[in-house]
C-alpha positions as CSV (number, residue, x, y, z in Angstrom):
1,X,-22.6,-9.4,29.6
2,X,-20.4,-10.9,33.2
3,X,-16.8,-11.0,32.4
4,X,-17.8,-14.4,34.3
5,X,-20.2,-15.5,31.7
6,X,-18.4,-14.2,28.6
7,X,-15.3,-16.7,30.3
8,X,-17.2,-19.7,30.7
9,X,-18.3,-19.2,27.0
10,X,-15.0,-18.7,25.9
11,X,-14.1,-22.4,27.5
12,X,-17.1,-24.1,26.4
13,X,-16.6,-22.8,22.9
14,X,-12.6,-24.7,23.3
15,X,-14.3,-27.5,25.1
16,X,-16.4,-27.5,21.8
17,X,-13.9,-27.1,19.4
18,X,-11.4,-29.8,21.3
19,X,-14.3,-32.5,21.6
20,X,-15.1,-32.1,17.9
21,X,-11.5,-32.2,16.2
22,X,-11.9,-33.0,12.8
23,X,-15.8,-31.3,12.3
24,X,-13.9,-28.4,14.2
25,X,-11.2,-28.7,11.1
26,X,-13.8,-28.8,8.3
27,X,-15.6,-26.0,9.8
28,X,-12.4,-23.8,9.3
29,X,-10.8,-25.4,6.4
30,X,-12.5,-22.9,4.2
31,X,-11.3,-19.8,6.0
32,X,-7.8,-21.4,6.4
33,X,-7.3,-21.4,2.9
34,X,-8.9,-17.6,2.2
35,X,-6.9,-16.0,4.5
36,X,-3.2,-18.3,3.9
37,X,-4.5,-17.0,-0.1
38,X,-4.6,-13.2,1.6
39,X,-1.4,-12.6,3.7
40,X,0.8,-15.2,1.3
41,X,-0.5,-13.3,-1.9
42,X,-0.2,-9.8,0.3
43,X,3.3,-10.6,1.5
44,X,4.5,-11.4,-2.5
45,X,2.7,-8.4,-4.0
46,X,4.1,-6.2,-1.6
47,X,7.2,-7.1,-1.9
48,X,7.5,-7.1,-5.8
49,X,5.6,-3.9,-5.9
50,X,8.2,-2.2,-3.4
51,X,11.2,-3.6,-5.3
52,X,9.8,-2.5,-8.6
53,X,9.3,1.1,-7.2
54,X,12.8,1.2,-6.0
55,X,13.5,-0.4,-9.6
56,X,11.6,2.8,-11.5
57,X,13.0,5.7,-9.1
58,X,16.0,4.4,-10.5
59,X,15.5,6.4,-13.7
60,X,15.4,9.5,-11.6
61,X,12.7,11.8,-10.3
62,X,13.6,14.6,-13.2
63,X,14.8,12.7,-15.9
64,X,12.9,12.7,-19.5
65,X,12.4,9.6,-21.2
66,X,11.9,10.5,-24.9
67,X,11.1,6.7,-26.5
68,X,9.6,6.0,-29.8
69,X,6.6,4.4,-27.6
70,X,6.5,3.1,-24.4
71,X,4.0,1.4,-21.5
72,X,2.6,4.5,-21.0
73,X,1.6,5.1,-24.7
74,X,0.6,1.0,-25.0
75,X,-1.8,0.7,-21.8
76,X,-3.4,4.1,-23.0
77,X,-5.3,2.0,-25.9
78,X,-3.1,3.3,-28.7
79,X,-3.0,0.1,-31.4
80,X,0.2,-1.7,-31.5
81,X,0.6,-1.1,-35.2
82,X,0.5,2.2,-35.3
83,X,3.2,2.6,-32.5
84,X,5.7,0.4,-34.4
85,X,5.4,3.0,-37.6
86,X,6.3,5.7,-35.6
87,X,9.3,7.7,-36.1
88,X,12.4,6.5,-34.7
89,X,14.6,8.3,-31.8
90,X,17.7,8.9,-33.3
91,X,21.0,10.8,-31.9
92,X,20.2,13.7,-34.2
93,X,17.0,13.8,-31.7
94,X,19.8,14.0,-28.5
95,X,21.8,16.2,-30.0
96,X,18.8,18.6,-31.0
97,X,17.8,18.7,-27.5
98,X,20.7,19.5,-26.3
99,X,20.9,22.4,-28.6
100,X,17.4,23.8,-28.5
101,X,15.8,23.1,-25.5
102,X,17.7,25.7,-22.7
103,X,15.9,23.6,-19.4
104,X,17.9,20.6,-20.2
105,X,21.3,20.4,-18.3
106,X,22.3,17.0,-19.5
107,X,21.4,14.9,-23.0
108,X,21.8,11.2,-22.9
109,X,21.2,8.2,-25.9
110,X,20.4,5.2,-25.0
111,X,20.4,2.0,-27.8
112,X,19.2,-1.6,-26.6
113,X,17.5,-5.0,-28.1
114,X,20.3,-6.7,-28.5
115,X,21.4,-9.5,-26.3
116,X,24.8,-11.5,-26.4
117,X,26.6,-13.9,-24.4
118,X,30.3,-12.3,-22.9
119,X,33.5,-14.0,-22.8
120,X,36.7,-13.4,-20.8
121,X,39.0,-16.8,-20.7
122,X,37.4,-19.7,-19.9
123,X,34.0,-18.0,-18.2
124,X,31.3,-16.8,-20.0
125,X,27.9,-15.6,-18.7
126,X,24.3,-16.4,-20.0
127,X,22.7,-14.2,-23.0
128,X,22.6,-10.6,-21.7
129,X,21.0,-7.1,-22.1
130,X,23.7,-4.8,-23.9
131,X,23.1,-1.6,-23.8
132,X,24.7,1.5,-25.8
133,X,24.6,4.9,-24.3
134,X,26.3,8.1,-24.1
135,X,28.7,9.4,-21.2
136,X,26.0,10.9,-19.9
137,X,23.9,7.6,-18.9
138,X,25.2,7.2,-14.9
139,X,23.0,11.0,-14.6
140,X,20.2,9.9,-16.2
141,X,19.8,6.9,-14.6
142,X,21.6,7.5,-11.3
143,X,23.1,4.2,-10.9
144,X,26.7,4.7,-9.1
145,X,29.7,2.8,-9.8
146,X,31.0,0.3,-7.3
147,X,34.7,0.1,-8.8
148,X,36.2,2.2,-11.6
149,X,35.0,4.8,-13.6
150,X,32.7,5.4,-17.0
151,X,33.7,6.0,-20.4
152,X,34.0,9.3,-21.4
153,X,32.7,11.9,-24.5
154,X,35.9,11.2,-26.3
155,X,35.5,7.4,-25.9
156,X,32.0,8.0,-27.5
157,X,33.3,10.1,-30.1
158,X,36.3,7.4,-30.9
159,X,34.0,4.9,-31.1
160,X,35.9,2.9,-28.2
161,X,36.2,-0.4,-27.1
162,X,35.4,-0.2,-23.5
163,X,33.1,-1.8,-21.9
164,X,31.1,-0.8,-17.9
165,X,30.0,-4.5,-16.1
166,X,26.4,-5.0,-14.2
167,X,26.9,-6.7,-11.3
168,X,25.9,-9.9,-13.0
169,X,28.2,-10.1,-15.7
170,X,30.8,-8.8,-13.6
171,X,30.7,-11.8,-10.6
172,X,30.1,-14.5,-13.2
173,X,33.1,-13.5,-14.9
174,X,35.8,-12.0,-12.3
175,X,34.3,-13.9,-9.3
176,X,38.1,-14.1,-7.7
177,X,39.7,-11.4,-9.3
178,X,39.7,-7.2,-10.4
179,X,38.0,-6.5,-13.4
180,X,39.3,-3.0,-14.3
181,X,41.7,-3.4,-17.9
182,X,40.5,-6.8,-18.5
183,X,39.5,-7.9,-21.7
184,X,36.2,-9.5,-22.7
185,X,34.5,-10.2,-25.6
186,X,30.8,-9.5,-26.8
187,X,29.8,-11.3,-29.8
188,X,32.8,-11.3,-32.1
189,X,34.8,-8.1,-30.5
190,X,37.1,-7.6,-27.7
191,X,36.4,-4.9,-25.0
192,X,38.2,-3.3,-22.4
193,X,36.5,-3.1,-19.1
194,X,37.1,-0.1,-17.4
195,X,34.0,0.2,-14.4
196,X,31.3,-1.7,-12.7
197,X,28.1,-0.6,-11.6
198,X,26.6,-0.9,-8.3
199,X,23.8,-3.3,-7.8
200,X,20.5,-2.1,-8.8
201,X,16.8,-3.1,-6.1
202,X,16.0,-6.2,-8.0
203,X,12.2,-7.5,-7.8
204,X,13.3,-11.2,-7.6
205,X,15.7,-14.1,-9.2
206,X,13.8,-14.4,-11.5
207,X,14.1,-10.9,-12.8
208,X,17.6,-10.2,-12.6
209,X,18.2,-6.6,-13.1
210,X,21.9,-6.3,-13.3
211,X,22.2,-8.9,-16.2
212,X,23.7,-6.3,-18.7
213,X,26.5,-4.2,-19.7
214,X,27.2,-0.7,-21.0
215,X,29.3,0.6,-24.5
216,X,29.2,3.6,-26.2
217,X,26.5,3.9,-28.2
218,X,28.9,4.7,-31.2
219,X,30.8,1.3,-30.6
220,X,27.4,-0.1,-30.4
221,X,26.2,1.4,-33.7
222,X,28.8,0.0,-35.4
223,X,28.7,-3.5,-34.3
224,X,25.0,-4.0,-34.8
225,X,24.6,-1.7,-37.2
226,X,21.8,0.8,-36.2
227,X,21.5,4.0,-38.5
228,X,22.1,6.7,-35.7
229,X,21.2,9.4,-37.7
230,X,17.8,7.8,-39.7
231,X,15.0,9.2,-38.3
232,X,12.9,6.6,-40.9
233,X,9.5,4.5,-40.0
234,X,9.8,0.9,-39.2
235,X,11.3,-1.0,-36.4
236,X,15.0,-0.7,-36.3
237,X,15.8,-1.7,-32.6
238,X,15.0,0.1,-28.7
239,X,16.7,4.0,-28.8
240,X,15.8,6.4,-26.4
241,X,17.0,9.8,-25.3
242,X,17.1,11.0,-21.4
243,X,17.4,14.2,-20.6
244,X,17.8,16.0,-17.4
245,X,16.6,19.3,-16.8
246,X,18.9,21.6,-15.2
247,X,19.0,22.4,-11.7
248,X,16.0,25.0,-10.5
249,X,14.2,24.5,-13.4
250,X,10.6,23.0,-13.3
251,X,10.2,19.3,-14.7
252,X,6.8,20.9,-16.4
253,X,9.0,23.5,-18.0
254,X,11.6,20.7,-19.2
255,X,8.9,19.1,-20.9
256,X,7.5,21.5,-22.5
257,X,11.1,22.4,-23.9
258,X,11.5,19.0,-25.1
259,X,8.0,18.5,-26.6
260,X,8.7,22.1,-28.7
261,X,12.2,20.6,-29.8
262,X,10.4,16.9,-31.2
263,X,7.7,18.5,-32.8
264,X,9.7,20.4,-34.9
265,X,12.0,18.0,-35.7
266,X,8.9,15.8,-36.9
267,X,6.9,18.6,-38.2
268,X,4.3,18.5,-36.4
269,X,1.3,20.5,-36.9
270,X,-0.5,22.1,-33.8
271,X,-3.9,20.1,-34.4
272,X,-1.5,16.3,-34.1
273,X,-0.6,14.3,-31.6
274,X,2.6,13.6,-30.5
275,X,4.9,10.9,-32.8
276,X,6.8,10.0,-29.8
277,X,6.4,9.5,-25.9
278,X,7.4,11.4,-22.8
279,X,7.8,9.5,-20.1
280,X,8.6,10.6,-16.6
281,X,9.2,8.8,-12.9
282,X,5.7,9.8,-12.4
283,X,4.3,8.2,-15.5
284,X,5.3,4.5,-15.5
285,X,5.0,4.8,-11.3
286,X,1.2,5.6,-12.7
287,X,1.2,2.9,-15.1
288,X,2.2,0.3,-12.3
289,X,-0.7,1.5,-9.8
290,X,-3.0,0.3,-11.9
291,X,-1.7,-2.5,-12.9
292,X,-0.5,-3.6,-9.4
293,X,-4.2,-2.4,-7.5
294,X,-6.0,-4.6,-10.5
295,X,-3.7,-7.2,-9.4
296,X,-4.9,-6.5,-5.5
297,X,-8.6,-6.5,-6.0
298,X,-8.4,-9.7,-8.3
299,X,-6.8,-11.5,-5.3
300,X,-9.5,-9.7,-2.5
301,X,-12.4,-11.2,-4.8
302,X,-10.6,-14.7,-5.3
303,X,-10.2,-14.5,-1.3
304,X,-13.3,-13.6,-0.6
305,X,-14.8,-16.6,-2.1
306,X,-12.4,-19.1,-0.1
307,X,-13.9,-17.1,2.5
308,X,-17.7,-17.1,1.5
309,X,-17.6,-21.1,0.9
310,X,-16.0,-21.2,4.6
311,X,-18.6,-18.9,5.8
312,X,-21.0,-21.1,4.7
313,X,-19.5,-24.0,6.5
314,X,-19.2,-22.4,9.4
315,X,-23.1,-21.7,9.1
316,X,-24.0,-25.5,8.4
317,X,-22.0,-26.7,11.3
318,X,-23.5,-23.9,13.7
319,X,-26.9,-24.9,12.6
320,X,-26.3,-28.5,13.2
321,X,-24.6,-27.9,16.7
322,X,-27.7,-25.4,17.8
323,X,-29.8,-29.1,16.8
324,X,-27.8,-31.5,18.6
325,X,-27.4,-29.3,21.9
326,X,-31.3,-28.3,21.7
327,X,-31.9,-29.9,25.0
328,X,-28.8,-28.8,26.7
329,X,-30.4,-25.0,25.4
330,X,-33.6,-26.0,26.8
331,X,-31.6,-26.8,30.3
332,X,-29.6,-23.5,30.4
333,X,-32.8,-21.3,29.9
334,X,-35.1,-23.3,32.2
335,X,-31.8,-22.4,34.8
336,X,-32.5,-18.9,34.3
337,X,-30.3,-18.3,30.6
338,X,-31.9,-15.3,29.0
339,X,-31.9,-15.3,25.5
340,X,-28.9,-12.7,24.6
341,X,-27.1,-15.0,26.6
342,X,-27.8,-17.9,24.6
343,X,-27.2,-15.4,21.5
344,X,-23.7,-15.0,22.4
345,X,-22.8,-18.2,23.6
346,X,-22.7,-19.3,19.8
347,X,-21.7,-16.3,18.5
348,X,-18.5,-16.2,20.4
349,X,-18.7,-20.0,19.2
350,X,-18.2,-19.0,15.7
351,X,-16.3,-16.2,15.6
352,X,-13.7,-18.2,18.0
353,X,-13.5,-20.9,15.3
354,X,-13.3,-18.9,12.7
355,X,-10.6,-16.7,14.5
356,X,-8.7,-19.6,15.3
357,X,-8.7,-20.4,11.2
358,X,-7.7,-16.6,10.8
359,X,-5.0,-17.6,13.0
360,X,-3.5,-20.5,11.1
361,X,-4.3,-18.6,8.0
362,X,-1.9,-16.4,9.0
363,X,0.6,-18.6,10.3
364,X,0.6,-20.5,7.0
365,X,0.2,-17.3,4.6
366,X,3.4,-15.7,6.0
367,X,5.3,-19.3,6.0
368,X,4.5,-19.1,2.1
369,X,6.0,-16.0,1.9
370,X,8.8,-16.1,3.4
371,X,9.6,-19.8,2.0
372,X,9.4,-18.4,-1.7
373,X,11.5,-15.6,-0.4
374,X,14.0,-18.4,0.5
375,X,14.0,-20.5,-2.3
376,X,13.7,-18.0,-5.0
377,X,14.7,-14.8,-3.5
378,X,11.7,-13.4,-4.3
379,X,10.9,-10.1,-2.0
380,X,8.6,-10.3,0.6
381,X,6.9,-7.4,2.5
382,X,4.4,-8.3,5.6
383,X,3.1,-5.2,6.7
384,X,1.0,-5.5,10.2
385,X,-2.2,-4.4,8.4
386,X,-2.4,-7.8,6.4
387,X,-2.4,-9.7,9.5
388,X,-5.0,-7.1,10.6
389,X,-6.9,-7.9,7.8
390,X,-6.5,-11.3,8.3
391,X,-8.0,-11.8,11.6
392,X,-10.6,-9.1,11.0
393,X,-12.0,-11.2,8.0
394,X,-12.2,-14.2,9.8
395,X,-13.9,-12.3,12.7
396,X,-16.2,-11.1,10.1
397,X,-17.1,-14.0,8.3
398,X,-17.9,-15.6,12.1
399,X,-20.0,-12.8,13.2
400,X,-21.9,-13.2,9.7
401,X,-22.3,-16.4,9.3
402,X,-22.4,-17.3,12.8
403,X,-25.8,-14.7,13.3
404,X,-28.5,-17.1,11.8
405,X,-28.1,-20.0,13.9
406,X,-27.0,-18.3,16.7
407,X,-30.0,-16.4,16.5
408,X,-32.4,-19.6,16.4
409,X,-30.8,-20.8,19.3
410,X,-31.7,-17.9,21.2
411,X,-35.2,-18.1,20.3
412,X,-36.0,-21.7,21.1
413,X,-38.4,-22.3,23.3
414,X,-37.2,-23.7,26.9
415,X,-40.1,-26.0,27.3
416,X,-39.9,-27.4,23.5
417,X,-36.4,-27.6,24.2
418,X,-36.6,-29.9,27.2
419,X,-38.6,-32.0,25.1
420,X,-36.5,-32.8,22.0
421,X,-35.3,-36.2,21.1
């Protein structure tokens, strides 16, 4: 086809689509909203999923989780019940593995499911995560310190007072002033605060990641008082041990070491399962790409049928234009039009209205985006390839649905053409 020819089409399909504003609008409405749904929907899940990645690297490539149960064991199709009567992780556990398992450089206890407001003068912050742990927990979890320092093994041992901020808790309450010796209160005890951690990749405000606090497990123990050393069925509260294998030595090897050392404790025989969970980087990153690519395909599906009902517009509207331009058809051929000429005139119609929907589509999926990013602070990723995939599917859908009645166009007959009413 003439560059020449395939320009005039181009103009008559804008004459076309100017002339005929609001069928014009109609025509696209469908494939508007399909592709806004694709790149808005794109842009959010992106940028959740990348925060959330950055969230779960954050316990470390190497490090072990050893948890009573865990997403990994729950989306495997293990019942619920059965889980919760599983033995719990206790500090004997921690201190086992340290002792018996020679790949481990580095043994850390972890106690949560409690959550308190903190006090310090006349602030307070909102109900909390707190979290007990060893001095080992900045390792396991490699989260640095943005101002002072952690507590350390004899703190533990001493059972402590003193207490490492999140950047939450630490900006609600010292917004103007240091932090470091203060004194705060969590629940009905004072605490000394001696660090504050940096902040961590947060998927959004309305997941805040830094709301919590650090204590030695041992202070923690005693205030809420978890049996550290009861290794008893039944749900006493969230405990965990990390470990972190030491340096040259395979993560495969650490795990075995740590599997040999909790099946002995729990007396395993070789023909059971495991009684607890291992979970690694690699394992919950797992967990999340299944979740997050059933999350993907549900939205392509629930797109695609934006798209198919605008597809099908885009065919009625062809169809009706091919009937009211019959005799102008009927002219063009008679002229000398051959019929792939006629062919393409409406299927560069389509695909140009169609394209022009991908367009605005576009436009108003990335405005969604980046306006929830702005009032929320939710993340927002919009890689090229979405607006790729925007205008291809609109293309698509033109080409498609555009074929039948460009098709019948093509085949009228000039003479019959000339004729019609």
């Amino acid at each position: 086809m003439r560059w020449a020819l395939f320009d005039e089409i181009v103009r008559m399909s804008w004459d076309t689509v100017r002339s005929n504003k609001m069928r014009s609008f109609l025509t696209v409405l469908g494939i508007v909203i399909g592709i806004t749904s694709i790149v808005g929907m794109t842009s959010l899940i992106r940028g959740f999923d990348q925060s959330f990645r950055d969230l779960i690297k954050g316990l470390g490539a190497d490090t072990i989780m050893v948890a009573k149960f865990s997403v990994v064991s729950a989306s495997s199709g293990a019942k619920f019940q059965n889980l919760l009567n599983r033995p719990n992780i206790t500090s004997a556990d921690a201190e086992a593995i340290e002792q018996g398992a020679p790949s481990i450089d580095a043994v850390d206890i972890q106690l949560q499911g409690r959550q308190e407001r903190i006090y310090y003068k006349s602030q307070r912050t909102n109900s909390i995560q707190i979290t007990g742990a060893s001095e080992a927990w900045p390792i396991s979890v490699q989260l640095p310190l943005q101002t002072g320092r952690f507590f350390t093994r004899s703190e533990v041992q001493r059972r402590n007072h003193v207490v490492v901020l999140g950047q939450t808790p630490a900006q609600a309450l010292f917004p103007l002033e240091d932090p470091i010796d203060k004194v705060v209160r969590i629940g009905l005890e004072e605490y000394t605060v001696v660090g504050v951690l940096a902040k961590r990749p947060s998927p959004g405000a309305f997941l805040n990641v830094d709301d919590f606090v650090v204590v030695p497990f041992t202070t923690f123990a005693k205030q809420y008082g978890y049996r550290l050393r009861d290794s008893g069925r039944g749900q006493q509260g969230m405990s965990m041990v990390a470990a972190v294998p030491r340096e040259g030595v395979t993560r495969e090897q650490a795990i075995a070491d740590v599997e040999a050392v909790m099946r002995a404790r729990h007396g395993l025989k070789l023909d059971e399962p495991n009684d607890f969970d291992l979970v690694t980087q690699d394992a919950v990153l797992g967990v999340w790409d299944r979740i997050s690519s059933a999350t993907f395909l549900a939205l392509v599906v629930l797109s695609s049928i934006a798209l198919m009902v605008g597809g099908i517009g885009v065919m009625s509207i062809m169809t009706i234009s091919v009937t009211e331009r019959t005799r102008e058809i009927g002219v063009r051929k008679a002229l000398g039009a051959r019929r792939v000429e006629i062919l393409w005139q409406f299927l560069l119609e389509a695909v140009f209205l169609t394209s022009a929907g991908g367009l605005l589509g576009i436009s108003f999926g990335a405005g969604i985006g980046f306006g929830v990013h702005a009032l929320t602070g939710f993340p927002v990723s919009l890689p090229w390839w979405s607006f790729a995939i925007g205008i291809g599917f609109s293309a698509t859908v033109g080409v498609f649905f555009g074929m039948v009645p460009a098709i019948r166009a093509s085949r009228l007959d000039p003479i019959e053409a000339l004729r019609y009413e």
